[in-house]
Backbone as CSV, one residue per row, in Angstrom:
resi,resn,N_x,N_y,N_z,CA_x,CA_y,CA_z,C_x,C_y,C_z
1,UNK,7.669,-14.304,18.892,7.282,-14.001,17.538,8.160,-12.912,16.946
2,UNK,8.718,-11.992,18.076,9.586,-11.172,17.227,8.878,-9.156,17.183
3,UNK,9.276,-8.922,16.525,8.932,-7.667,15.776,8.301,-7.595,14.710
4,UNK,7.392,-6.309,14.987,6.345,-6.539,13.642,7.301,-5.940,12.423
5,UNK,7.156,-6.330,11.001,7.362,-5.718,9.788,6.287,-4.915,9.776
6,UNK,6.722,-3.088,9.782,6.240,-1.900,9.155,6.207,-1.660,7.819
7,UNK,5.376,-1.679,6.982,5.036,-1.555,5.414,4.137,-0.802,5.415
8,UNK,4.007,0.004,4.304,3.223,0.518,3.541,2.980,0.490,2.148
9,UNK,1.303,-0.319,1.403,1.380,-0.603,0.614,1.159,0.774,-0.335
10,UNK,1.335,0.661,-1.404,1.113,1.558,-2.421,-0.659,0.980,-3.383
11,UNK,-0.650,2.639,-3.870,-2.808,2.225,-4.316,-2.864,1.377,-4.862
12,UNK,-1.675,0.684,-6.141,-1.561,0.087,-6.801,-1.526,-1.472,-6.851
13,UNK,-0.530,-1.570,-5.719,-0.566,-2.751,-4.331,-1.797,-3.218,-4.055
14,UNK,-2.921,-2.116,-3.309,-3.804,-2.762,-2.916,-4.959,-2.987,-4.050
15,UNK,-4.949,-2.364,-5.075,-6.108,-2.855,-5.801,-5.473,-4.281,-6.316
16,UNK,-4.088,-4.485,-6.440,-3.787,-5.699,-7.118,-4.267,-7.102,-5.666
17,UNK,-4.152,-7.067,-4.833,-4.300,-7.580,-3.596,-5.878,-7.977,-3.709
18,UNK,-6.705,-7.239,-3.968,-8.115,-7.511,-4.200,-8.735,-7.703,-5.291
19,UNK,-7.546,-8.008,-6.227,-8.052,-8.343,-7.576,-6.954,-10.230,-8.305
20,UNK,-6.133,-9.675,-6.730,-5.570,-11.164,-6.698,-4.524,-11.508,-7.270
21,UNK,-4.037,-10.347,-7.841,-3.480,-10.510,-8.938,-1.310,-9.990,-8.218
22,UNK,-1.530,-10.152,-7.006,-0.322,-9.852,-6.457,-0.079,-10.663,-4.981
23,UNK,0.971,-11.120,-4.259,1.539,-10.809,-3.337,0.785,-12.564,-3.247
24,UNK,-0.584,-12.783,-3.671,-0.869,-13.776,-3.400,-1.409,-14.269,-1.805
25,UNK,-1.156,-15.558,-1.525,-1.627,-16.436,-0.440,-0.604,-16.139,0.796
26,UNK,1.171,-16.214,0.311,1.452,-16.123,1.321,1.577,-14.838,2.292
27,UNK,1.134,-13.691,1.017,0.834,-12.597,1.936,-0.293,-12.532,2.667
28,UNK,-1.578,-12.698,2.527,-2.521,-13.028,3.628,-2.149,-13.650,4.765
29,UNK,-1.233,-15.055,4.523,-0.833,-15.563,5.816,0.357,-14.622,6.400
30,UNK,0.749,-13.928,5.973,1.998,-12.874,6.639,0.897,-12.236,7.838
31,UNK,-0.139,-11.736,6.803,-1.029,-10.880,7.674,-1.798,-11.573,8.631
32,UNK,-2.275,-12.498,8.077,-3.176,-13.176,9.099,-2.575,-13.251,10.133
33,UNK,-1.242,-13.750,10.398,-0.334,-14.116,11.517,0.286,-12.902,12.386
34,UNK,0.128,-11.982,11.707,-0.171,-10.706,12.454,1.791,-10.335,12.157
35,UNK,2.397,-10.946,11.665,4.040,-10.721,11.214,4.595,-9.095,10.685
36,UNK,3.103,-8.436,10.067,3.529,-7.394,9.793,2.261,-6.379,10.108
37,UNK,3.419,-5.133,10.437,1.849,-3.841,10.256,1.269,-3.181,9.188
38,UNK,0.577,-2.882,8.536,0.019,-2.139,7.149,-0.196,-0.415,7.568
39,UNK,0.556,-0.073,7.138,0.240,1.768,7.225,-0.311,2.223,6.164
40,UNK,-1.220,2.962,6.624,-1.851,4.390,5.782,-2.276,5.276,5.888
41,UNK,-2.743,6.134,4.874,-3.162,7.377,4.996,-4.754,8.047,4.620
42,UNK,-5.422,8.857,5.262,-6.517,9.542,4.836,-6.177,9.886,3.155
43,UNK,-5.198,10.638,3.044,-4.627,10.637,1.664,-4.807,9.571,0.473
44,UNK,-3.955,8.307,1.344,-3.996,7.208,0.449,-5.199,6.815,0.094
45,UNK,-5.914,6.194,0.933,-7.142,6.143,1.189,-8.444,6.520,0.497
46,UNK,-8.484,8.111,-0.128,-8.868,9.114,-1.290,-8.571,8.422,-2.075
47,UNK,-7.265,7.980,-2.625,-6.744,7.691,-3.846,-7.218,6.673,-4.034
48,UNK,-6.944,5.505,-3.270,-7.671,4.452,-3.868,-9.401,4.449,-4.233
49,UNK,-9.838,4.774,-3.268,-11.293,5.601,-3.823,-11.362,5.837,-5.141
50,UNK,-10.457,6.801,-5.226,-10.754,7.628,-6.552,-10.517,6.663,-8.232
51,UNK,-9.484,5.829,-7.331,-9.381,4.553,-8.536,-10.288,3.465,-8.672
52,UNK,-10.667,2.648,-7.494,-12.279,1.896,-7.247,-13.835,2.097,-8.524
53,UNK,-13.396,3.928,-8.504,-14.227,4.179,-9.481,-14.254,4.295,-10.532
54,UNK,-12.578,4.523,-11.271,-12.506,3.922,-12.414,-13.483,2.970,-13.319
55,UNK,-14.546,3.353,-14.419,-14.960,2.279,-14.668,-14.893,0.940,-14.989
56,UNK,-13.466,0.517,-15.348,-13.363,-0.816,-15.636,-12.651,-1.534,-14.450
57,UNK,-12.285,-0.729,-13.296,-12.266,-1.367,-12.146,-13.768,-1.620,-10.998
58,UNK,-14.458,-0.298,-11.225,-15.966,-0.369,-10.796,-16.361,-1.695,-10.973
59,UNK,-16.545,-1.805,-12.645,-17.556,-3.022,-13.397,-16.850,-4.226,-12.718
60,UNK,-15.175,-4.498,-12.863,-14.867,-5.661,-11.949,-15.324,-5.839,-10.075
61,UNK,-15.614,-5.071,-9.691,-16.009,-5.003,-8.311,-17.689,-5.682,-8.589
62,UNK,-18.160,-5.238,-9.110,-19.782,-5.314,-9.784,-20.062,-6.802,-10.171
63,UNK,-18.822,-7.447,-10.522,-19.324,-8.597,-11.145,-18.757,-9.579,-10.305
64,UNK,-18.050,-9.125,-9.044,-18.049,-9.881,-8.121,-18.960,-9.546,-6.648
65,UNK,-19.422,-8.704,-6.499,-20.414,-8.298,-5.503,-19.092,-7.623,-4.581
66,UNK,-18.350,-6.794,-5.071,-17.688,-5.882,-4.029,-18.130,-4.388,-4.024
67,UNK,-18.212,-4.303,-3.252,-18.381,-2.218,-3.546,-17.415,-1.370,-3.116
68,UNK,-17.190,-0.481,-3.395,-15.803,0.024,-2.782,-15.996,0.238,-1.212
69,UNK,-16.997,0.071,-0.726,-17.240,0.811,1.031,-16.545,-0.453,1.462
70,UNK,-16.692,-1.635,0.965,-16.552,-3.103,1.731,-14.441,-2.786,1.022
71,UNK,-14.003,-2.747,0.086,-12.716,-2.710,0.094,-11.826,-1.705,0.618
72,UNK,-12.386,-0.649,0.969,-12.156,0.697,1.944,-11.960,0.301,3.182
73,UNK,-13.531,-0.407,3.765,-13.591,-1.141,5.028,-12.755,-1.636,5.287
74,UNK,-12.479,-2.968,4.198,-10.905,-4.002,4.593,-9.903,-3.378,5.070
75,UNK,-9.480,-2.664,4.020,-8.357,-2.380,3.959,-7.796,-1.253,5.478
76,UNK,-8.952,-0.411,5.875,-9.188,0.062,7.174,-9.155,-0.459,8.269
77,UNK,-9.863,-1.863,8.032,-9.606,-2.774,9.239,-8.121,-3.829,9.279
78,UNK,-7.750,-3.854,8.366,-6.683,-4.498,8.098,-4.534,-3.012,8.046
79,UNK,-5.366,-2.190,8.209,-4.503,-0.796,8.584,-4.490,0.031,9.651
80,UNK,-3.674,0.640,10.111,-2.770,2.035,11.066,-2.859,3.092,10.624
81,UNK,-4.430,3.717,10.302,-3.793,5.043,9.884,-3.224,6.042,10.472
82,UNK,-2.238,6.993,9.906,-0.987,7.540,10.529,-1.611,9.243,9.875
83,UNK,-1.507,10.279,10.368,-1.614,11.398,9.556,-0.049,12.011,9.836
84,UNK,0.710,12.501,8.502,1.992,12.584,8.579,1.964,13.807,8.551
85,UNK,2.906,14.459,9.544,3.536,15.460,9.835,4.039,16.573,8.996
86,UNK,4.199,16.097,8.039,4.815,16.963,6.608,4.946,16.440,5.390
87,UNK,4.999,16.935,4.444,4.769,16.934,3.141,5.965,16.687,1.937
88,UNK,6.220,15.621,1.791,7.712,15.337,1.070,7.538,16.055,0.038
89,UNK,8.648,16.788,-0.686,8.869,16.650,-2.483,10.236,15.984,-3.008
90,UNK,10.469,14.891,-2.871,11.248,14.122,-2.919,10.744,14.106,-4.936
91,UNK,9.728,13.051,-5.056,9.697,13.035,-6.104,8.598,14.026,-7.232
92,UNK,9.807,14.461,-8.009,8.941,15.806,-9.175,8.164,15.200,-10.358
93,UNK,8.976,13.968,-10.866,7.999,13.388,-11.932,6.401,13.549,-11.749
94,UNK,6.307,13.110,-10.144,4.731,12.170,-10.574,4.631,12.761,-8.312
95,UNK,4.299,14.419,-8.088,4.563,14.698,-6.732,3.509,13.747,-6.542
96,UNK,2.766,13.346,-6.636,1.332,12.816,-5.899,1.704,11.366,-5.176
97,UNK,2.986,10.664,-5.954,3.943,9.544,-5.356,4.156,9.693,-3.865
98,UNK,4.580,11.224,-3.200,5.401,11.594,-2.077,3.969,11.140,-1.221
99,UNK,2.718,10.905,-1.210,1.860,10.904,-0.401,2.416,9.486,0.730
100,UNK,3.309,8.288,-0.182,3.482,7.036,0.360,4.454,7.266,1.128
101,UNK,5.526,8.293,0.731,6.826,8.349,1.201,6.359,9.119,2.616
102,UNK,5.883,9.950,2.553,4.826,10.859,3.702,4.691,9.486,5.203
103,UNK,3.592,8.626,4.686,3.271,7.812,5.503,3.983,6.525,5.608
104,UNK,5.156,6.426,4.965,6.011,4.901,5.672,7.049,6.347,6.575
105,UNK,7.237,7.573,6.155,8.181,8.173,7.153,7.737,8.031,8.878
106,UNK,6.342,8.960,8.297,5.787,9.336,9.761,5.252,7.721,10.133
107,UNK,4.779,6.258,9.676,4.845,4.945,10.683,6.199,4.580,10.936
108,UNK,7.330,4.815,9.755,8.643,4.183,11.100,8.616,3.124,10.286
109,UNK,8.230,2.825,8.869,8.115,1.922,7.976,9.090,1.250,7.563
110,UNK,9.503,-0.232,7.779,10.728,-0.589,7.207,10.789,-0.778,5.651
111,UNK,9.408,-0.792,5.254,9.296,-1.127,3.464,8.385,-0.759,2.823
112,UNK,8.452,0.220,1.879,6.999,0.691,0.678,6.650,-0.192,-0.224
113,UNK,5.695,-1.196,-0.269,5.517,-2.252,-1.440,4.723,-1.574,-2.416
114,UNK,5.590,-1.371,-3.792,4.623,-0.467,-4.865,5.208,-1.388,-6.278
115,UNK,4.267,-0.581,-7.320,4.640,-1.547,-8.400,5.120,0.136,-9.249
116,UNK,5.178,0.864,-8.672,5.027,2.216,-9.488,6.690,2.600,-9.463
117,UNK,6.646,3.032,-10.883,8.142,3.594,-10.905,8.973,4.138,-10.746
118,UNK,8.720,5.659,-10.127,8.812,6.735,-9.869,9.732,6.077,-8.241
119,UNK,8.698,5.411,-7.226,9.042,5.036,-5.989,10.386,3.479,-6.140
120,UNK,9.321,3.363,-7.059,10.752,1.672,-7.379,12.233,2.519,-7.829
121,UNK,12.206,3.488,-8.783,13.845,4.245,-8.851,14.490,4.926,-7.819
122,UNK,13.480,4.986,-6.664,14.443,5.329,-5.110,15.510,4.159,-4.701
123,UNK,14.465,2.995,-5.076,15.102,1.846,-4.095,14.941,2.271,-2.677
124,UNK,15.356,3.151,-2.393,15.426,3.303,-0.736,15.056,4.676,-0.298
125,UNK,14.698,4.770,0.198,14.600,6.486,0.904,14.639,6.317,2.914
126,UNK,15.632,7.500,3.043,16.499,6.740,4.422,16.628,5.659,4.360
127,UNK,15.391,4.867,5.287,16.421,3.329,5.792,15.158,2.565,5.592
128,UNK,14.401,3.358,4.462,12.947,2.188,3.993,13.432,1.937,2.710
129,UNK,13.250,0.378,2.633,13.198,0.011,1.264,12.108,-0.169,0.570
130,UNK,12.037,0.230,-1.080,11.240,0.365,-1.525,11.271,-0.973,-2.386
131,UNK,10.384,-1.972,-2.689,10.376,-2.721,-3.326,9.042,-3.302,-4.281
132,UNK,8.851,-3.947,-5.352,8.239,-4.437,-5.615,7.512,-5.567,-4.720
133,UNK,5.938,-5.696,-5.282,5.748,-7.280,-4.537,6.750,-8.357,-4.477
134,UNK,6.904,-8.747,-5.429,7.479,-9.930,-5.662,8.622,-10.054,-4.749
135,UNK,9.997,-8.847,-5.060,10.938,-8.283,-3.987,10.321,-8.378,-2.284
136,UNK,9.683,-7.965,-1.951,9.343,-8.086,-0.807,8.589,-9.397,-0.356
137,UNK,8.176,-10.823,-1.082,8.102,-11.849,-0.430,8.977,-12.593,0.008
138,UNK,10.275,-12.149,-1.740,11.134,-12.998,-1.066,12.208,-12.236,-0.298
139,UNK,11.952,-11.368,-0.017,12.942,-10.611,1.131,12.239,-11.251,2.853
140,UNK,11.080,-11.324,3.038,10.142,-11.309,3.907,10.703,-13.114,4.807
């Protein structure tokens, strides 16, 4: 089978992932097949939380019978969390970005999948590429 693909998704990533609205079918089967690893963070983790509750993401969870404990859960059971060693300031626009760069360093990550801009104008940081969804299926 090979070597696993190291990724780390971005918050943005995963709410789109559970709202369907990204990466799609053949990324489940990436995962299902076990082809790649998912890294994260206690950090990250917060964040998406903190977006879950957003109200007009709340009310969409609500009107499908999700709650955030069950997309926390997933995404926990479906992740590696890593607690990283140190604290990037790579990026000044928007520091709260460096939390991703943090945890694809300290997993050894070959790719950050984000839709956010700040991380997409690296393109690369060392020898992780940063890419969009779309970029990373058909790289995959």
């Amino acid at each position: 089978m090979g070597e696993k693909i190291k990724v780390v998704l971005d918050t943005n990533v995963w709410i789109s992932i559970f709202f369907k609205k990204t990466l799609g079918e053949k990324f489940s089967e990436i995962l299902s097949k076990k082809r790649i690893e998912v890294y994260t963070t206690e950090e990250i983790l917060r964040e998406i939380s903190k977006v879950l509750m957003y109200s007009r993401i709340n009310e969409l969870l609500k009107t499908v019978g999700v709650s955030e404990r069950n997309v926390l859960q997933k995404i926990a059971d479906n992740s590696i969390i890593v607690r990283p060693k140190f604290k990037l300031k790579i990026i000044k626009e928007d520091p709260e970005d460096n939390k991703v760069l943090d945890c694809a360093l300290q997993a050894g990550a070959s790719f950050i999948i984000s839709g956010d801009k700040h991380l997409l104008r690296l393109g690369k940081f060392r020898n992780i590429r940063i890419l969009t969804p779309k970029e990373f299926m058909e790289a995959v």
